[in-house]
C-alpha positions as CSV (number, residue, x, y, z in Angstrom):
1,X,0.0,0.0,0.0
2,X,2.6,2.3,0.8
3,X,4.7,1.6,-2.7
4,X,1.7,1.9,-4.6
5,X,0.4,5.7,-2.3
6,X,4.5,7.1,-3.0
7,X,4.1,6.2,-7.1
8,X,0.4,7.7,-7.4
9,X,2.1,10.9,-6.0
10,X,5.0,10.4,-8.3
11,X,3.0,9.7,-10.9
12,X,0.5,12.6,-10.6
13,X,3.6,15.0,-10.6
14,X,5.0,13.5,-13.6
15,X,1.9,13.5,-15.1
16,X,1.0,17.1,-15.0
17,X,4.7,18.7,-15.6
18,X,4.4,16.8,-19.2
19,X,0.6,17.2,-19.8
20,X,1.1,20.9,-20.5
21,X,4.3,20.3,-23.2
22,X,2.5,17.6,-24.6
23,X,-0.5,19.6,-25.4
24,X,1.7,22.5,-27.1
25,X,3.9,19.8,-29.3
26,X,0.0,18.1,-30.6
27,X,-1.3,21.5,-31.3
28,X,2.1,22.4,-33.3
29,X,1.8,19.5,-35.2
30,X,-1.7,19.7,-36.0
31,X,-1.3,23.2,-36.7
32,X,1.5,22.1,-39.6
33,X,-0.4,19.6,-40.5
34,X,-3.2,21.9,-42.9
35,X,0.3,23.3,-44.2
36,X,1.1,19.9,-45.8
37,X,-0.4,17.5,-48.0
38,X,-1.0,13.4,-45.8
39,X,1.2,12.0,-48.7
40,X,4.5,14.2,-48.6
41,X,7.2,12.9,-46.7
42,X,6.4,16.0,-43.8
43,X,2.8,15.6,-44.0
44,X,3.9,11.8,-43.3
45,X,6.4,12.7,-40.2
46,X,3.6,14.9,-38.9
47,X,1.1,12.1,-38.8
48,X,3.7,10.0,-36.4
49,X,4.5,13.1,-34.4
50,X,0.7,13.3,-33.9
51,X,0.0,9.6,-33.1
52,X,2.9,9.7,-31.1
53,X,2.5,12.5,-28.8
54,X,-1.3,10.9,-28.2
55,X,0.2,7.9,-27.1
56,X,2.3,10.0,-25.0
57,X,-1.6,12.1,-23.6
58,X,-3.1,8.3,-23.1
59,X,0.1,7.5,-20.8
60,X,0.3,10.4,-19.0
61,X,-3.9,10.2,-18.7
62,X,-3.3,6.4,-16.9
63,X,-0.6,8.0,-14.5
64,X,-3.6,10.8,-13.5
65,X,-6.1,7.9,-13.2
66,X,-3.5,6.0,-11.3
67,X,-2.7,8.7,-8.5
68,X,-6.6,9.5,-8.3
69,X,-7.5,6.2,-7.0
70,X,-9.3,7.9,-3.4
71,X,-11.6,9.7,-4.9
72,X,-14.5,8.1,-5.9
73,X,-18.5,8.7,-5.3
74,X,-20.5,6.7,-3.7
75,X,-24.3,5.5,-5.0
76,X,-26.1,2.0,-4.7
77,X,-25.6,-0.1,-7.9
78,X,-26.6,-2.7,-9.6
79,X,-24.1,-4.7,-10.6
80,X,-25.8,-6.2,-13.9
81,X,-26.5,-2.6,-15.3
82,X,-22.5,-1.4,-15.4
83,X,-21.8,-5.0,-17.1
84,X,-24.2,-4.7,-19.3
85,X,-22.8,-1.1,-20.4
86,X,-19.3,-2.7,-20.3
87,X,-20.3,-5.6,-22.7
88,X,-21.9,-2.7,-25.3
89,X,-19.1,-0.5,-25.1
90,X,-16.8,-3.8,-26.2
91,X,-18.8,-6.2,-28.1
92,X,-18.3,-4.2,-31.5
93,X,-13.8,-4.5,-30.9
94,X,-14.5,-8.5,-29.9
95,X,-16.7,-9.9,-32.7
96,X,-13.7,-8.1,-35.2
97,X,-11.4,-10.7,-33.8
98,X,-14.3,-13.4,-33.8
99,X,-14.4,-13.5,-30.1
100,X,-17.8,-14.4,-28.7
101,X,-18.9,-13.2,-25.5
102,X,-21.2,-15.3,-23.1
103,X,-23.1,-13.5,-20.3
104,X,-24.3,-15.7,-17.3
105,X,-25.4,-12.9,-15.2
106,X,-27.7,-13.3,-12.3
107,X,-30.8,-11.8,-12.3
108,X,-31.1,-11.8,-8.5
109,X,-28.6,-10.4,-6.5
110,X,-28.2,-7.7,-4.0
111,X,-26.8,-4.0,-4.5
112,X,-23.3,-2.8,-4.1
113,X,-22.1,0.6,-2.9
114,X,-19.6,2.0,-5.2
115,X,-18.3,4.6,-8.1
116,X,-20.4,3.3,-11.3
117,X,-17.3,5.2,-13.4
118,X,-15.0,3.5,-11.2
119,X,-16.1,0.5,-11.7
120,X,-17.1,0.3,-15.2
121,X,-13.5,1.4,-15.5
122,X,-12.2,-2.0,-14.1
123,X,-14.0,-3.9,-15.8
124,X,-13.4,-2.1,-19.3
125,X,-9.8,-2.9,-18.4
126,X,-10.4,-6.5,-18.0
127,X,-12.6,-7.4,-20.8
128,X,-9.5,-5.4,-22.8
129,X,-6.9,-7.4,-20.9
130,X,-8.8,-10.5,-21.7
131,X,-9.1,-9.5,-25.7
132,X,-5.2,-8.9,-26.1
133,X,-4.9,-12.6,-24.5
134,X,-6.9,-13.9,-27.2
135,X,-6.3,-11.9,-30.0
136,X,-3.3,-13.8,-31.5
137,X,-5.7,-16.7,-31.5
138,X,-7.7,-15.4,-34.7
139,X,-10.6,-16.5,-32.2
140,X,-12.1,-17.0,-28.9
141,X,-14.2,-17.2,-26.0
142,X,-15.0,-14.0,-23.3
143,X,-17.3,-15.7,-20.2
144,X,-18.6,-12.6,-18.2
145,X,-20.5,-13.8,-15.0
146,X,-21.7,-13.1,-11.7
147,X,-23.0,-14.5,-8.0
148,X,-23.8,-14.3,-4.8
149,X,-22.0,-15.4,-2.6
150,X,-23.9,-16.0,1.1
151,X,-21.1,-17.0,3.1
152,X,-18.8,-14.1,2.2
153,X,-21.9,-11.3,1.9
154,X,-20.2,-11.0,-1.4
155,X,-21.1,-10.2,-4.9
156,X,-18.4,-11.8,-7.2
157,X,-18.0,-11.1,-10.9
158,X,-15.9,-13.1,-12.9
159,X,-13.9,-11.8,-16.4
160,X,-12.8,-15.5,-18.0
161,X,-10.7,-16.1,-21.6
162,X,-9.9,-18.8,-23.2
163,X,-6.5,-17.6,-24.2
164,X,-3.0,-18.3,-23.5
165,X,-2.9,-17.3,-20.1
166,X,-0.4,-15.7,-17.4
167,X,2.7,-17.8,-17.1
168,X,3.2,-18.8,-13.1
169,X,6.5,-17.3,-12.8
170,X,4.7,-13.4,-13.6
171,X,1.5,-14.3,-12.0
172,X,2.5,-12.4,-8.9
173,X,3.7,-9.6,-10.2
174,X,0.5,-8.8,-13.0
175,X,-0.8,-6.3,-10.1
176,X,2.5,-4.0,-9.6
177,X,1.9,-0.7,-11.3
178,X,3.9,-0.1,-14.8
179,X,4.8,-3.9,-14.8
180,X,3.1,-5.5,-18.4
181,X,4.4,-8.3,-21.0
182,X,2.8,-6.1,-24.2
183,X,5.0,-4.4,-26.5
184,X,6.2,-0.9,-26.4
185,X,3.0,1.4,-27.1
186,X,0.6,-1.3,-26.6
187,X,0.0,-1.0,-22.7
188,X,1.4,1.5,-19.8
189,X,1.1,-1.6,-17.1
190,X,-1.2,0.7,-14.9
191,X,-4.0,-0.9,-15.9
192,X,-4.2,-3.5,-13.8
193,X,-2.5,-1.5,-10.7
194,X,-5.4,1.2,-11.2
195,X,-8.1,-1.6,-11.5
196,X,-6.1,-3.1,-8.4
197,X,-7.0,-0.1,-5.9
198,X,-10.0,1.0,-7.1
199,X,-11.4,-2.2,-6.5
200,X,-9.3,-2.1,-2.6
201,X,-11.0,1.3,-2.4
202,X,-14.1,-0.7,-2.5
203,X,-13.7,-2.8,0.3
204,X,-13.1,-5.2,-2.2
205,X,-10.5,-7.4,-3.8
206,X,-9.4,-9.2,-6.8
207,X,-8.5,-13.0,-7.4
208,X,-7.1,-14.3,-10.4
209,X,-6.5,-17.5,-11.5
210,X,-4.4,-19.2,-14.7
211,X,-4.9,-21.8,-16.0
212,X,-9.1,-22.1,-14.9
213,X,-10.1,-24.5,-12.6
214,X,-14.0,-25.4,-13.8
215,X,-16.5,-25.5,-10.8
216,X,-18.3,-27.9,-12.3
217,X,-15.7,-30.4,-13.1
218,X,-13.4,-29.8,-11.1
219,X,-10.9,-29.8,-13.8
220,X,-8.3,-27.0,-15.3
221,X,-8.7,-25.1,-18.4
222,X,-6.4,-22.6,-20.6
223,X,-6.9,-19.3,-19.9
224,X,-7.2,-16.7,-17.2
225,X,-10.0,-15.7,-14.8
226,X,-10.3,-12.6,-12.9
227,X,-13.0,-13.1,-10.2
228,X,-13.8,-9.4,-8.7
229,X,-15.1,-9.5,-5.2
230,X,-17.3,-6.6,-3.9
231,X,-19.1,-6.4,-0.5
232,X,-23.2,-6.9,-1.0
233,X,-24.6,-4.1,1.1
234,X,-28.1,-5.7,1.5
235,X,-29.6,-8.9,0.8
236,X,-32.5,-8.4,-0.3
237,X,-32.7,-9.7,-4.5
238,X,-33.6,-6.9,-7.4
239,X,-34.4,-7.7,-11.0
240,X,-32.3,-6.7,-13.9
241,X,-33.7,-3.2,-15.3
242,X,-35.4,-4.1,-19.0
């Protein structure tokens, strides 16, 4: 807790000394760009400056979201709703790389407390996550469920793939901020470490598990599961909104 409160302050520093250059260098560049035509050589070199330095803004945007993790609001939720937006917001990306998506959500479970923004934030992340594990594949399987779970007073929500998994000797270390196995400008590694704490801010916590061992058969599978654990504040049972 303490490594990950003196890099959110770190980070947050960082983030805002570069934010400001940043923004000068992509109006610049934009600027220049109506000066050139896409296909010279400096309308070319433009284009990368611009991609570039918005790779740079999306880095520098994960260090603020990183270093914000405290503040969040706090509002009853259904669970089912902010999945349901999450699965919207990333069906169209998964059925381009033929990855179906299965949904066993309950329709009776009891409310959270939480940050809807927050958490559709997490869970954005790991549906993401999960996609880049698959996407080499040319195909796959995304298994978003949910349950309550009596003993624990706990509503758990579980992100599964059928892809190639975490390897044991990283599996430890998939939570530590700025840690990732993508390439250079395909991931900051704060994903996870944001997703981490806001989750811990919660009350909550995060399992994961690779490769899947099936309830029902009690065998193991390829692939990684997240199971996200959130306190129930009431156990009364809603319905699903139509």
């Amino acid at each position: 807790s303490e490594k990950m409160a003196s890099i959110g302050q770190m980070a947050a520093g960082v983030a805002h000394e570069i934010n400001t250059p940043l923004g000068v260098i992509l109006g610049y560049a934009q600027l220049m760009m109506d000066d050139f035509s896409p296909a010279s050589e400096q309308g070319e070199n433009l284009a990368i400056i611009e991609r570039q330095t918005k790779s740079c803004r999306k880095i520098v945007a994960d260090l603020l979201k990183f270093s914000r993790q405290s503040d969040s609001a706090q509002e009853n939720i259904n669970i089912n709703e902010i999945l349901q937006d999450v699965i919207a917001i990333t069906q169209h990306s998964l059925h381009i790389d033929h990855i179906e998506v299965e949904q066993n959500l309950s329709s009776d479970l009891p409310l959270i407390v939480g940050d809807t923004e927050r958490l559709r934030q997490v869970f954005v992340n790991l549906i993401n996550n999960a996609h880049h594990a698959m996407k080499k594949q040319g195909s796959g399987l995304l298994t978003l469920s949910n349950r309550f779970d009596p003993e624990d007073q706990e509503v758990v929500i579980t992100v599964q793939d059928n892809g190639h998994g975490i390897p044991n000797k990283i599996l430890a270390r998939i939570f530590d901020p700025f840690f990732t196995t993508k390439s250079v400008g395909q991931g900051t590694g704060l994903g996870l470490s944001v997703s981490y704490g806001i989750i811990q801010n919660h009350g909550g916590r995060i399992e994961v598990e690779s490769p899947v061992l099936a309830r029902a058969s009690q065998e193991t599978i390829d692939g990684t599961a997240f199971h996200v654990r959130l306190p129930a504040v009431q156990v009364e049972t809603i319905s699903v909104r139509e």
